[in-house]
C-alpha positions as CSV (number, residue, x, y, z in Angstrom):
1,X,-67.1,63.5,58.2
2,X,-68.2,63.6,55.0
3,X,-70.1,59.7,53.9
4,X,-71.3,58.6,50.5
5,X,-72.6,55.8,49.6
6,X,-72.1,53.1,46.5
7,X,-75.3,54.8,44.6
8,X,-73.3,58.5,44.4
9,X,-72.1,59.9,41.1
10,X,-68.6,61.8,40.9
11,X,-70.7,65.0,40.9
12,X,-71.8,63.6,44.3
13,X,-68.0,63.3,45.3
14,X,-67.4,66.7,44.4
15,X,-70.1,67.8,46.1
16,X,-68.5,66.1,49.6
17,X,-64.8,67.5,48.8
18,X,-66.2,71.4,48.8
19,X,-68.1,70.2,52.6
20,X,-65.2,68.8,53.5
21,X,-62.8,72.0,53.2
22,X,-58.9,71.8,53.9
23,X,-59.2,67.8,54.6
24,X,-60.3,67.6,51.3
25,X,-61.7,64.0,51.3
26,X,-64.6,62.2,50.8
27,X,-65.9,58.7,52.4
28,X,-67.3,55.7,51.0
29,X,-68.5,53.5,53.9
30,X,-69.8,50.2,53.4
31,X,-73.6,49.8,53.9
32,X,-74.0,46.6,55.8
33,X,-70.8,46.5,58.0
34,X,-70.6,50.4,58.2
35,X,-66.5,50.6,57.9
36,X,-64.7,52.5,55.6
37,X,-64.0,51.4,51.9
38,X,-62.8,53.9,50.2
39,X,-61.2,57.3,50.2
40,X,-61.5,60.2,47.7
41,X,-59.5,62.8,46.9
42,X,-59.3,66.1,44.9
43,X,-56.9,64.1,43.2
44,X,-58.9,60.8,42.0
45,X,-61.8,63.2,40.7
46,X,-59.1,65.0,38.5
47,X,-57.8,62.2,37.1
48,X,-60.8,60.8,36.0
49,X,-62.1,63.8,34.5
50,X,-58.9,63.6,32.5
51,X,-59.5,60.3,31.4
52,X,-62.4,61.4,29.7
53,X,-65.1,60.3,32.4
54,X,-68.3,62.0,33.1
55,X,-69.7,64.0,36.5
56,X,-72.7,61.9,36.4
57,X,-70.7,58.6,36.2
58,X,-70.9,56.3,39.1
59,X,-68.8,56.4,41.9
60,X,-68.0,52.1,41.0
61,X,-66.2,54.3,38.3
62,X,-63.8,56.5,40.2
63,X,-63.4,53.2,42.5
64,X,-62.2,51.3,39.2
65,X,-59.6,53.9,38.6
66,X,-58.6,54.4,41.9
67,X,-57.3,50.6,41.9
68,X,-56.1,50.1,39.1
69,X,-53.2,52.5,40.3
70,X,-52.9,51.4,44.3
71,X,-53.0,48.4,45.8
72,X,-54.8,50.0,48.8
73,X,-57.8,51.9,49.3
74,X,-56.3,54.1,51.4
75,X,-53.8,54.9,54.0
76,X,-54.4,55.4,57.6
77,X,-53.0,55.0,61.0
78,X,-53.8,54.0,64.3
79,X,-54.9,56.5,67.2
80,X,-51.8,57.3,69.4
81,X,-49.4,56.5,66.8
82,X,-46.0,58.8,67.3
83,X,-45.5,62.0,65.1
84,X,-42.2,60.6,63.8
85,X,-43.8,57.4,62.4
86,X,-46.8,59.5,60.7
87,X,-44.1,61.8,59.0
88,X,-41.7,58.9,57.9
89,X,-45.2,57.1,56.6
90,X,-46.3,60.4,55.2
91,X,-43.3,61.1,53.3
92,X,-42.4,57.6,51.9
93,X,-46.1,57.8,50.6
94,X,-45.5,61.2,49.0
95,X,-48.8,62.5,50.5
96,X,-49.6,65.7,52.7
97,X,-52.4,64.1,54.6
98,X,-53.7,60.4,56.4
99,X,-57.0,59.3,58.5
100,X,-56.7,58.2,62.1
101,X,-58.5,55.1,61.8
102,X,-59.9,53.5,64.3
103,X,-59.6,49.8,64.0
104,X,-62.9,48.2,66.2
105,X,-65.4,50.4,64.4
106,X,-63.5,51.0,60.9
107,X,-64.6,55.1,61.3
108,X,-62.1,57.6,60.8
109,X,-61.5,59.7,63.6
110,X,-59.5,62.6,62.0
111,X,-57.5,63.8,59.6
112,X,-53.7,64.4,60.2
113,X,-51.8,67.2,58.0
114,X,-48.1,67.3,57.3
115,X,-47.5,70.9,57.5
116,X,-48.9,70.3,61.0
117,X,-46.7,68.0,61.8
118,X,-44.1,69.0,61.2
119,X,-42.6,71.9,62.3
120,X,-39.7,74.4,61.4
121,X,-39.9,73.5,58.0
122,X,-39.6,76.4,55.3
123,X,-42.9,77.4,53.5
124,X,-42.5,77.7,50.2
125,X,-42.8,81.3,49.1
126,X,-45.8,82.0,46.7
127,X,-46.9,85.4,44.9
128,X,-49.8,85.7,42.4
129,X,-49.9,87.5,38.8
130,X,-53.0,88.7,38.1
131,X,-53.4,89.9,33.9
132,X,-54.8,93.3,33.6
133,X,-53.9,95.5,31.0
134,X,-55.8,94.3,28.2
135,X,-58.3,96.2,26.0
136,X,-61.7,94.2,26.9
137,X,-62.9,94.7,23.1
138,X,-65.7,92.5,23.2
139,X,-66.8,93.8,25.9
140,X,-67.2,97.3,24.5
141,X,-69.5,99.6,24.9
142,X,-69.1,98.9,28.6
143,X,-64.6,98.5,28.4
144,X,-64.6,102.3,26.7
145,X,-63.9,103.9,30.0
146,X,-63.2,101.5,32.2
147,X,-60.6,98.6,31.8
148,X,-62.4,95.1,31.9
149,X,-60.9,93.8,35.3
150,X,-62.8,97.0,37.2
151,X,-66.0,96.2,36.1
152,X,-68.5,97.2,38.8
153,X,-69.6,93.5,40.4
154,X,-72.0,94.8,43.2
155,X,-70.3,97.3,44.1
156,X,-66.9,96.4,44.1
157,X,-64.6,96.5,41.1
158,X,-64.1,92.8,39.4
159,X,-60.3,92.7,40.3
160,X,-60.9,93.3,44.2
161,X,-63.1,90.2,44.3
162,X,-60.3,88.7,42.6
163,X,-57.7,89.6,44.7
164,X,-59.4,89.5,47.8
165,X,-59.8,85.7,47.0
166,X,-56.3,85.1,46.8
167,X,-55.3,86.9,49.8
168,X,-57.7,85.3,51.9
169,X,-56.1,81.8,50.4
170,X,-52.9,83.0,51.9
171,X,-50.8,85.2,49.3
172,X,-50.1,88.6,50.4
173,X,-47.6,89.8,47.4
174,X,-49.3,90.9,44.1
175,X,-48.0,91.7,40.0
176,X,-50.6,94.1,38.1
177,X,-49.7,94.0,34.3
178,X,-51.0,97.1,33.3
179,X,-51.3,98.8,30.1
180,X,-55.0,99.8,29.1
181,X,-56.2,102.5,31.6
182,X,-53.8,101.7,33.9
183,X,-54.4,104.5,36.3
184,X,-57.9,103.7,37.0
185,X,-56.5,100.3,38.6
186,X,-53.5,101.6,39.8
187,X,-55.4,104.6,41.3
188,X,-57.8,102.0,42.9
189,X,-55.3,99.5,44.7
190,X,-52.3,101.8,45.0
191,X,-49.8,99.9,46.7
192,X,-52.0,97.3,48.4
193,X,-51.7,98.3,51.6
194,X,-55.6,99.1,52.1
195,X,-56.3,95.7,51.1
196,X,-53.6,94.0,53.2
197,X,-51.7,92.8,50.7
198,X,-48.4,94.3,48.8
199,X,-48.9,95.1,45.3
200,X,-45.8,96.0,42.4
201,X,-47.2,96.8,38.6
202,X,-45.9,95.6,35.8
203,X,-46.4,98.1,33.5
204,X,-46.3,97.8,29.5
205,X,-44.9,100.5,27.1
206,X,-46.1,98.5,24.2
207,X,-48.5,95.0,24.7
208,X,-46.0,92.3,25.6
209,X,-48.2,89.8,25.3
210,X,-49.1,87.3,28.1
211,X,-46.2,85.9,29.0
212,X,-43.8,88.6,27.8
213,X,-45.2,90.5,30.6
214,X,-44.1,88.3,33.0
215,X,-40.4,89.2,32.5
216,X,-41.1,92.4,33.8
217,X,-41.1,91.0,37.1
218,X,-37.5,91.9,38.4
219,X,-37.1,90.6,42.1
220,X,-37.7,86.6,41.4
221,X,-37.9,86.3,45.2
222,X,-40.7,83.9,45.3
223,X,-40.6,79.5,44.9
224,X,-44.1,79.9,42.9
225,X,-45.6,82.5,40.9
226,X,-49.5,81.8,40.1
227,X,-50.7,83.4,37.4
228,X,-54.5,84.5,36.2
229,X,-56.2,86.2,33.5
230,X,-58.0,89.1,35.3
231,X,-61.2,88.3,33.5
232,X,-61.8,85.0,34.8
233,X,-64.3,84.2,37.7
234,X,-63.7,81.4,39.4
235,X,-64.1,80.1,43.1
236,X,-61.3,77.4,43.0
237,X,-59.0,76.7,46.1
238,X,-56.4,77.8,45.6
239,X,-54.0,76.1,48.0
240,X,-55.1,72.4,46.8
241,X,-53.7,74.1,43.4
242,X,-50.7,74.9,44.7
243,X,-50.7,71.3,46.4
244,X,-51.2,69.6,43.4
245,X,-48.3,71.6,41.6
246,X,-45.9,71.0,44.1
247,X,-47.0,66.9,45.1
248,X,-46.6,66.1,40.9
249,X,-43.0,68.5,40.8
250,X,-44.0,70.5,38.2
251,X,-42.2,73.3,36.1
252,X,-45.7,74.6,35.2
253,X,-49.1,73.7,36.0
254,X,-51.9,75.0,33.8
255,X,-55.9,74.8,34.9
256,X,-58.1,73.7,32.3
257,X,-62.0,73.0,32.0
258,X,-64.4,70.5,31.0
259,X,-66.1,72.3,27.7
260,X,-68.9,70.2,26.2
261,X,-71.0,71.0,23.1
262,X,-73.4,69.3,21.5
263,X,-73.9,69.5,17.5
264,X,-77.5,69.6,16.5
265,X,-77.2,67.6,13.4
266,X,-76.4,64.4,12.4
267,X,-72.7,63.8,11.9
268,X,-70.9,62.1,8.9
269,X,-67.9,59.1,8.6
270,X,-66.8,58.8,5.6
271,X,-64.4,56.7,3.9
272,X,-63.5,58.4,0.4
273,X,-67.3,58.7,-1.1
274,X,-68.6,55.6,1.3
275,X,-70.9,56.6,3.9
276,X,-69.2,54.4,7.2
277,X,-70.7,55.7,10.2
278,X,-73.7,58.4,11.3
279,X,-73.9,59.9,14.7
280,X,-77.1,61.8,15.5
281,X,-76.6,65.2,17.5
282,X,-73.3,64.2,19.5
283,X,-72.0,65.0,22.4
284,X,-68.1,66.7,22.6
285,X,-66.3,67.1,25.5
286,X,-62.9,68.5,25.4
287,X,-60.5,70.0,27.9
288,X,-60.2,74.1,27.3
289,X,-57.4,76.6,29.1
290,X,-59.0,78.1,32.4
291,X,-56.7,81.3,32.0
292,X,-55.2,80.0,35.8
293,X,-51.5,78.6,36.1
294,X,-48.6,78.4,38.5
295,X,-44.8,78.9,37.2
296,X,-41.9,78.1,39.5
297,X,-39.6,80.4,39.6
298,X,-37.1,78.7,37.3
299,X,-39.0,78.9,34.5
300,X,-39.2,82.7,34.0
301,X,-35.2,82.6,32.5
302,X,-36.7,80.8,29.3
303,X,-38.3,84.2,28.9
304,X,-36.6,86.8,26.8
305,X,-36.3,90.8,27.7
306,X,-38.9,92.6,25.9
307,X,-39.8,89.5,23.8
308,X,-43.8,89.7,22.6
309,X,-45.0,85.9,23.1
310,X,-48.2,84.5,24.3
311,X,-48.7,82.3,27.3
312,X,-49.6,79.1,25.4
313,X,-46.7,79.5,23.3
314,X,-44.5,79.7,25.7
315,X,-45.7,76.8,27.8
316,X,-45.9,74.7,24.1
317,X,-42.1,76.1,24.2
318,X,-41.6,74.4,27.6
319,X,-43.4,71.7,26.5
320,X,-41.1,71.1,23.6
321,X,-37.8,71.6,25.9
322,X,-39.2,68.8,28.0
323,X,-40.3,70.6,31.0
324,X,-42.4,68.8,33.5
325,X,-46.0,70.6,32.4
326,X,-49.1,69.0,34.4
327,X,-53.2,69.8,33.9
328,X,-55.1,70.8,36.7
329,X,-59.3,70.1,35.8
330,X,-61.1,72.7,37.6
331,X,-64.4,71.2,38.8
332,X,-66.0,74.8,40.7
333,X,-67.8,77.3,38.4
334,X,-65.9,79.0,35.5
335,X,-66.4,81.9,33.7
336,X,-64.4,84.0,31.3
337,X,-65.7,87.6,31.4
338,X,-65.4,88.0,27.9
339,X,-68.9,89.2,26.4
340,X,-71.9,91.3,27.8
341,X,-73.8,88.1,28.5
342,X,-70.6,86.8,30.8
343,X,-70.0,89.9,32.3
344,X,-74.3,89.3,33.4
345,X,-73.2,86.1,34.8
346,X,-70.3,86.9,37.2
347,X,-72.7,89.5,38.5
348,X,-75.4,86.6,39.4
349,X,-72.4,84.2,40.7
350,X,-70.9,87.0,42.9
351,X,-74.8,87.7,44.2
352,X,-75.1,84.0,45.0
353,X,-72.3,83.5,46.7
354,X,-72.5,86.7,49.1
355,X,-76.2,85.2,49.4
356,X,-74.8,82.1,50.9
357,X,-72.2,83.2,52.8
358,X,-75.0,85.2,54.6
């Protein structure tokens, strides 16, 4: 199990979910009597970044937020308590997972999952999207030949690490949209098969845009469609994505990122011709689009045949029609693969990560 203690940061927190791996939870025990506190979640982290706090602030502050919306720390259960009883707590909670708690020591035995518990119950069908047909202009000289999403990456074309990434998260059944080059990736992947996974292309006459793309899809078999930019490196999990789509019942979930900047100068308030305020160098933090979203299925008939329409403004369509649109902070590495100097750092991300998993 995964401990902290009262002098961790959220960074720290972090740190402990990515140990903790499908249980996703971190522990706060208390230092004298050594029983549990406090539970963390994927879920407490996001929402504090969202609320403007920092990875370096103390854990006191995720602890402050966390109770200001429950009145417990956490839920658990006793060992040897029946299935039924877990399920009925588990659903009345609205939560896909509880500690076994063991009530002399106040040290959590295990973590109990609902899909586990249940069984016979439907899994909700998922298929990804990946975004491949664009021109990679900034990345010229390098995009001349070869369409940005096959960049060599050790070996191994950019879009196989991101595919391969996804499958291994549990989705078998792939869209391509195609346009620039399309052979060379269609040549590559074929129809999947060699990759264990099924793949159907979505291939542009004319650029649709990123979302008018999406209408090309014609068998609308799946419950959730996630959807990426196929220059975007990023090791997130995917199925605590999907979790937190499906737990918060939303139409469309979009990814963002923590962006922060500082300005070297001295910044200036004014009030007409009245100096009222100077800020040396600050700080901004703001929240920017990862490129990464999931779409349920009903929300593709908003799109029109052949219409040319970008995918922020179609979601700031959906917005405005008063669909249920949710943010999803990602906290792992990001990087858009937009520029020479990106495309260097992918290459040293993929190299440390093969390094580790060594």
């Amino acid at each position: 199990m995964n401990k902290l203690s009262y002098h961790s940061s959220i960074r720290d927190v972090i740190h402990h979910l990515n140990l903790s791996g499908r249980d996703a939870m971190a522990f706060l025990y208390n230092e004298k009597s050594k029983r549990l506190d406090f539970i963390f979640t994927d879920g407490d982290v996001r929402r504090a970044l969202l609320s403007g706090v920092s990875l370096d602030s103390p854990v006191s502050t995720l602890i402050n937020i966390k109770q200001s919306r429950e009145n417990l720390p956490y839920i658990s259960v006793k060992p040897n308590t029946p299935v039924e009883e877990i399920i009925n707590i588990l659903e009345s909670k609205n939560v896909r997972q509880i500690i076994v708690l063991d009530d002399n020591s106040g040290q959590v035995l295990e973590v109990l999952h609902k899909e586990d518990l249940i069984t016979g119950k439907s899994v909700p069908r998922k298929a990804a999207l990946i975004m491949a047909g664009g021109f990679g202009k900034r990345l010229m000289p390098y995009t001349k030949n070869v369409p940005k999403p096959m960049l060599d990456i050790d070996g191994k074309p950019f879009l196989e690490y991101q595919l391969t990434h996804l499958r291994d998260s549990g989705i078998h059944d792939f869209y391509l949209s195609v346009f620039h080059l399309k052979n060379i990736i269609m040549d590559h992947f074929v129809d999947g098969a060699s990759f264990k996974v099924h793949i159907d292309y979505l291939e542009e006459q004319t650029p649709l845009g990123t979302a008018g793309c999406i209408n090309l899809i014609k068998s609308k078999w799946f419950d959730h469609l996630l959807i990426i930019n196929g220059d975007i490196y990023c090791d997130f999990d995917v199925n605590n994505l999907f979790e937190f789509h499906i737990h918060n019942n939303a139409d469309i979930t979009m990814c963002v990122k923590e962006y922060v900047f500082n300005i070297p100068y001295g910044t200036i308030k004014t009030d007409g011709i009245n100096l009222v305020e100077v800020e040396e160098k600050p700080i901004i933090t703001r929240f920017i689009n990862a490129g990464i979203y999931i779409f349920e299925k009903n929300i593709l008939e908003y799109l029109l045949e052949y219409e040319h329409i970008d995918i922020t403004d179609f979601i700031s369509k959906m917005v405005n029609q008063k669909k249920v649109v949710k943010c999803y902070p990602i906290i792992n590495d990001w990087i858009d693969m937009g520029t020479p100097d990106d495309y260097e750092k992918v290459k040293r991300s993929v190299l440390k990560k093969s390094q580790r998993q060594e």
